[in-house]
C-alpha positions as CSV (number, residue, x, y, z in Angstrom):
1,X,0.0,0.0,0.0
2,X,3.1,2.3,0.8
3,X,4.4,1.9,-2.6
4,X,1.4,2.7,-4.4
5,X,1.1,5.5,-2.3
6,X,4.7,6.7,-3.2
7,X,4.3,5.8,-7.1
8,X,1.1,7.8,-7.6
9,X,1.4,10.2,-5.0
10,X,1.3,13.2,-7.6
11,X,-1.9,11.1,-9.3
12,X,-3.3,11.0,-5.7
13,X,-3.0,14.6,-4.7
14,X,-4.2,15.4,-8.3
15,X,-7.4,13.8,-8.0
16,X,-8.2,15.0,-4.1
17,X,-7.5,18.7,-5.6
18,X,-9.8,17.8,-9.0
19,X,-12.6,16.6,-6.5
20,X,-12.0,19.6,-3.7
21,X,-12.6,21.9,-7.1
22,X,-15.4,20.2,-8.5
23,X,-17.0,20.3,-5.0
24,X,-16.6,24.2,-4.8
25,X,-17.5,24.5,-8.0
26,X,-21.0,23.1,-7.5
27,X,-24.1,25.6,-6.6
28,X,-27.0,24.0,-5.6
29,X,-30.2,26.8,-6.1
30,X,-33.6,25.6,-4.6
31,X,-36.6,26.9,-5.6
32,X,-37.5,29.5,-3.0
33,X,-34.1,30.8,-3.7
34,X,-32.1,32.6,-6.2
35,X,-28.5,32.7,-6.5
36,X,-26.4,36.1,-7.5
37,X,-22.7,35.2,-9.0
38,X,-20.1,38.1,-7.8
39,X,-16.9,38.4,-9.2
40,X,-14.4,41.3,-8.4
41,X,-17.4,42.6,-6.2
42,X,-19.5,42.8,-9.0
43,X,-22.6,41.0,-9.8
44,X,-22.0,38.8,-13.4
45,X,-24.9,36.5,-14.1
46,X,-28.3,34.9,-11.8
47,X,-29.6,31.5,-11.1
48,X,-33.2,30.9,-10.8
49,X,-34.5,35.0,-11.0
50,X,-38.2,35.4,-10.3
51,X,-40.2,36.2,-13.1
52,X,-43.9,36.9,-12.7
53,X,-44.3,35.4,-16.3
54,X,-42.4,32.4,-15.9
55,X,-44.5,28.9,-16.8
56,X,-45.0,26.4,-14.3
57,X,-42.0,23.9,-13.5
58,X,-39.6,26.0,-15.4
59,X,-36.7,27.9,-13.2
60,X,-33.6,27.9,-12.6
61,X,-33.4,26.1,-9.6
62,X,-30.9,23.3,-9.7
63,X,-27.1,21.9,-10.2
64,X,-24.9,25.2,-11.4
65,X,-21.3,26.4,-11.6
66,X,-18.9,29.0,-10.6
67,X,-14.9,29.3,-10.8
68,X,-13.8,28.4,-7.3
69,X,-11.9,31.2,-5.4
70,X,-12.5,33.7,-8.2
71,X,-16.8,34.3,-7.8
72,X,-18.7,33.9,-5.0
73,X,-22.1,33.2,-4.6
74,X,-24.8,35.4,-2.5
75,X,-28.4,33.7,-2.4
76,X,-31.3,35.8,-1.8
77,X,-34.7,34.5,-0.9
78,X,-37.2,34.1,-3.7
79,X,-40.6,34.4,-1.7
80,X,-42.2,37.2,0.0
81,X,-40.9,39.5,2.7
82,X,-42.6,41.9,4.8
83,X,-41.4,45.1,6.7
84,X,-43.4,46.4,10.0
85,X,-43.8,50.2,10.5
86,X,-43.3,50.8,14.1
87,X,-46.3,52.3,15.5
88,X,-46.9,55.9,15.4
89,X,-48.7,59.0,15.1
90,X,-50.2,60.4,12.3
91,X,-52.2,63.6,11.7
92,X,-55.7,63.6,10.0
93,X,-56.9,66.5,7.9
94,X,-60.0,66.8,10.9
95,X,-56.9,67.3,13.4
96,X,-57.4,63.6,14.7
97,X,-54.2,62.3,16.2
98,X,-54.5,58.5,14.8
99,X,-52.4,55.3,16.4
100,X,-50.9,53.8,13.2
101,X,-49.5,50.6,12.5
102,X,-48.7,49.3,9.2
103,X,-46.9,46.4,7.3
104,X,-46.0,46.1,3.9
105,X,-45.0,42.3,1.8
106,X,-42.2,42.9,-0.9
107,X,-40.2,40.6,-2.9
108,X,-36.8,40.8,-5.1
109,X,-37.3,40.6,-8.7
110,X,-34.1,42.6,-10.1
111,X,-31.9,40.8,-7.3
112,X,-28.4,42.5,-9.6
113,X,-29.8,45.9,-8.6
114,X,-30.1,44.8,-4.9
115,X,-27.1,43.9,-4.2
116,X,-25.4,46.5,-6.0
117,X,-27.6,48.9,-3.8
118,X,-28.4,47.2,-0.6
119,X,-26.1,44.5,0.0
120,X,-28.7,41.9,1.2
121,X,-32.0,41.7,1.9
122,X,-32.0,42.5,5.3
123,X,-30.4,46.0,4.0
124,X,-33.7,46.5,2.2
125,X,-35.9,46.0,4.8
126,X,-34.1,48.2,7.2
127,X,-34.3,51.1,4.2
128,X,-37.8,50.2,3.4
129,X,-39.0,51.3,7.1
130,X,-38.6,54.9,7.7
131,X,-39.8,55.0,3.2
132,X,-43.2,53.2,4.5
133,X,-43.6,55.6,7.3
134,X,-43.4,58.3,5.4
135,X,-45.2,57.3,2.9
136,X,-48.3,56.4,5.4
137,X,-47.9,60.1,7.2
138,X,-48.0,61.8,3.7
139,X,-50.8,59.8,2.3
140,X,-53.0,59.5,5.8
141,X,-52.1,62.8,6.5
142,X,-54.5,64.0,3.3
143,X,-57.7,62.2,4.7
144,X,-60.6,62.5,7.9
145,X,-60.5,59.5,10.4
146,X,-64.2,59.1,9.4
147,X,-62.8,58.5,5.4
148,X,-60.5,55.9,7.0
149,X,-63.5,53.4,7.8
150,X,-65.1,53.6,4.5
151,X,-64.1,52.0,1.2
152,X,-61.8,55.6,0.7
153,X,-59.8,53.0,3.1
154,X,-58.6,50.8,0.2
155,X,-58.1,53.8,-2.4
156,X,-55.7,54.8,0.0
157,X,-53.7,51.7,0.7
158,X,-53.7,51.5,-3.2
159,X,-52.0,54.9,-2.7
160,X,-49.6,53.7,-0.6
161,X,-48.4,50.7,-2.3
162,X,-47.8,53.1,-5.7
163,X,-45.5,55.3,-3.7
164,X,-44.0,52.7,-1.9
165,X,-43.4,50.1,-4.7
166,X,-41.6,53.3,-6.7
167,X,-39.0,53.8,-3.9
168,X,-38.6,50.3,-3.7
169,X,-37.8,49.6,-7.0
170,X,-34.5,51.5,-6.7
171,X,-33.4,48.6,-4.1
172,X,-34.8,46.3,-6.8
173,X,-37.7,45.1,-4.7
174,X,-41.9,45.1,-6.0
175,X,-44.3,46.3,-3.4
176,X,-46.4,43.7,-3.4
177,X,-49.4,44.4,-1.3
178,X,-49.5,47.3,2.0
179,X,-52.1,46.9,5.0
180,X,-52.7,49.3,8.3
181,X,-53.1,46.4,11.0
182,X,-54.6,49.7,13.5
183,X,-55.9,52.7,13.1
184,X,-57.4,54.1,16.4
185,X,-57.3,57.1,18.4
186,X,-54.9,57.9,21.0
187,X,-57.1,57.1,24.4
188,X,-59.1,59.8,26.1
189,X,-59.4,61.1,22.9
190,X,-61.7,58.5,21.6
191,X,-64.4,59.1,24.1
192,X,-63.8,62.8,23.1
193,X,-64.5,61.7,19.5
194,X,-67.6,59.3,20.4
195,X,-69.3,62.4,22.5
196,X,-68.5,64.9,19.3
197,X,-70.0,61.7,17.0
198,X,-73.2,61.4,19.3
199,X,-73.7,65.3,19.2
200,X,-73.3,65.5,15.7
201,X,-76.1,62.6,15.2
202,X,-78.2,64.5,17.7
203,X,-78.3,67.5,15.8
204,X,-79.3,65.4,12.5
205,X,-82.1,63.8,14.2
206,X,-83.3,67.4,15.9
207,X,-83.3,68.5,12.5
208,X,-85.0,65.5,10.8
209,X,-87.7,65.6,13.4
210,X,-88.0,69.7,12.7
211,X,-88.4,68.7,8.7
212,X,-91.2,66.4,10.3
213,X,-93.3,68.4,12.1
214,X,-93.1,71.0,9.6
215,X,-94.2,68.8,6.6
216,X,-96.9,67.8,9.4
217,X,-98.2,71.0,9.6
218,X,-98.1,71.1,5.8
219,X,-100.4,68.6,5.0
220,X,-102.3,68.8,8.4
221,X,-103.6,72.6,6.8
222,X,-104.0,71.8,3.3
223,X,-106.3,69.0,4.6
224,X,-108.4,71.2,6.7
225,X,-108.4,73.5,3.8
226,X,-109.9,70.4,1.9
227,X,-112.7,69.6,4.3
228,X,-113.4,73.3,4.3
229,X,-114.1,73.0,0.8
230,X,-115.4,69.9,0.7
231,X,-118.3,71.3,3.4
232,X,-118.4,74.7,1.4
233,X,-119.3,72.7,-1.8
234,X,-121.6,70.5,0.3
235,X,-123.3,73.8,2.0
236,X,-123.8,75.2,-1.3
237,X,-125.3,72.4,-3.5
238,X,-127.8,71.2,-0.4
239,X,-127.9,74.2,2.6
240,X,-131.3,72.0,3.9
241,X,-129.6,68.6,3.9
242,X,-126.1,70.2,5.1
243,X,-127.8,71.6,8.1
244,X,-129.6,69.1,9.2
245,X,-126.7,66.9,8.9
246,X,-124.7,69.3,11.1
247,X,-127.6,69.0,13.4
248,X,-127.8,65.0,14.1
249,X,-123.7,65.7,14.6
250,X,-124.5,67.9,17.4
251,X,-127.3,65.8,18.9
252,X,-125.2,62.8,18.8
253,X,-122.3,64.6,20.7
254,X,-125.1,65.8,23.6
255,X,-126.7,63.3,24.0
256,X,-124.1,60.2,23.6
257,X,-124.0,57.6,25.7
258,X,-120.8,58.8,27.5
259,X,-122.8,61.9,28.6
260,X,-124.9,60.2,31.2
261,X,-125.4,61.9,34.3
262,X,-125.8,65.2,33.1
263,X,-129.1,66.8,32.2
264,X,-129.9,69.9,29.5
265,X,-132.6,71.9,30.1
266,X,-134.2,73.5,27.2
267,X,-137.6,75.0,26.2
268,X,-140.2,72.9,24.1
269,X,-140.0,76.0,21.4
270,X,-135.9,75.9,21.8
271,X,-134.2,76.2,17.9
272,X,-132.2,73.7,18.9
273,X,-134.6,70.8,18.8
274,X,-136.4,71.8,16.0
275,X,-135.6,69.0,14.2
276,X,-137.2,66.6,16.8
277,X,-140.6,68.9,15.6
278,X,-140.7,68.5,12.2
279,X,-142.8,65.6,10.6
């Protein structure tokens, strides 16, 4: 064994060396990754970039190669990525101080222009941060509280996202989607807020209620001025039958049921009952 040792010994060390190399060689991309070739400090070719347009099943994840000692290899992750907006306040147009906390999900789809501007990814979440909290300030800051829990909500998430995903594009990230987790009112000022709400509604229902008896009275005149018509007409087609009608209304109010106990005097040649004398 010695001697074979000592007559291939160059052969030997040859092959270890071939095998070391061919080992360092090898990049192994998996699909939820992709892999960014650097030589000299300079980005030269990727493995397995995300394309939105890609077909299913074909990437560029698998068995690749590099020049040992001459490019290294930095992998950057393939899926999505989210950066939190610490929580903070924000100033409505109504002079509301609101509680915000947001979150944005990004991914890197020009992963070259990434590292030549941020390094990694953790670089562009770090400078994605104080961009989405500005970015909420500016575009909250334009708005009422009330605005922010109707569908103007989504417009301005929309917002958002735009003017987010354009800053972002410079680290070579896409904006994918921006949500506001909270929204609320500092407290003490939301009871302040309620009260002002439950004044405001008070009013509005003073008011309807004002419209209300108004359009009450409206039609409460114009249908007395009706039945005044109605019994003018009535008066002056039949003045016999209209007052004897009247009169049978006036002797069925005296002398209702309801009335008992109490006794009218009157005189047998009284006007009043001289419909009781006529044949």
């Amino acid at each position: 064994m010695t001697g074979l040792w000592q007559d291939y010994k160059a052969a030997w060390i040859a092959g270890v060396l071939v095998v070391i190399a061919a080992m360092l060689s090898v990049i192994v991309v998996p699909e939820d990754q992709q892999a960014v070739v650097i030589q000299a400090g300079k980005p030269v070719r990727v493995y397995n970039q995300f394309s939105a347009n890609a077909d299913y099943g074909q990437t560029g994840a698998g068995v690749h190669f590099r020049i040992p000692l001459v490019e290294r290899v930095q992998r950057i992750d393939k899926r999505l990525l989210s950066v939190d907006m610490q929580q903070q306040q924000v100033l409505s147009t109504d002079q509301q101080r609101l509680n915000v906390d947001a979150y944005a999900r990004y991914r890197i789809v020009d992963p070259v222009r990434m590292v030549r501007s941020a390094g990694t990814t953790e670089r562009v979440t770090e400078q994605l941060g104080p961009i989405l909290s500005s970015v909420v300030r500016q575009e909250l800051g334009k708005r009422t509280f009330q605005s922010l829990l109707t569908a103007e909500r989504g417009r301005a998430m929309e917002n958002i996202r735009a003017l987010l995903d354009k800053q972002a594009r410079e680290y070579g990230a896409q904006i994918v989607d921006v949500r506001i987790m909270r929204a609320d009112l500092p407290e003490g000022a939301l009871d302040s807020a309620f009260a002002r709400m439950e004044a405001a509604r008070q009013e509005e229902a003073k008011t309807i209620a004002a419209q209300g008896q108004r359009d009450a009275q409206i039609i409460r005149a114009d249908a007395e001025a009706q039945s005044a018509k109605i019994y003018a007409d009535s008066f002056g087609k039949d003045p016999q039958f209209y007052d004897f009608f009247r009169a049978m209304q006036s002797y069925q109010l005296s002398f209702a049921k309801d009335q008992s106990g109490k006794t009218i005097v009157l005189s047998p040649d009284n006007a009043y009952l001289k419909r009781f004398r006529e044949p």
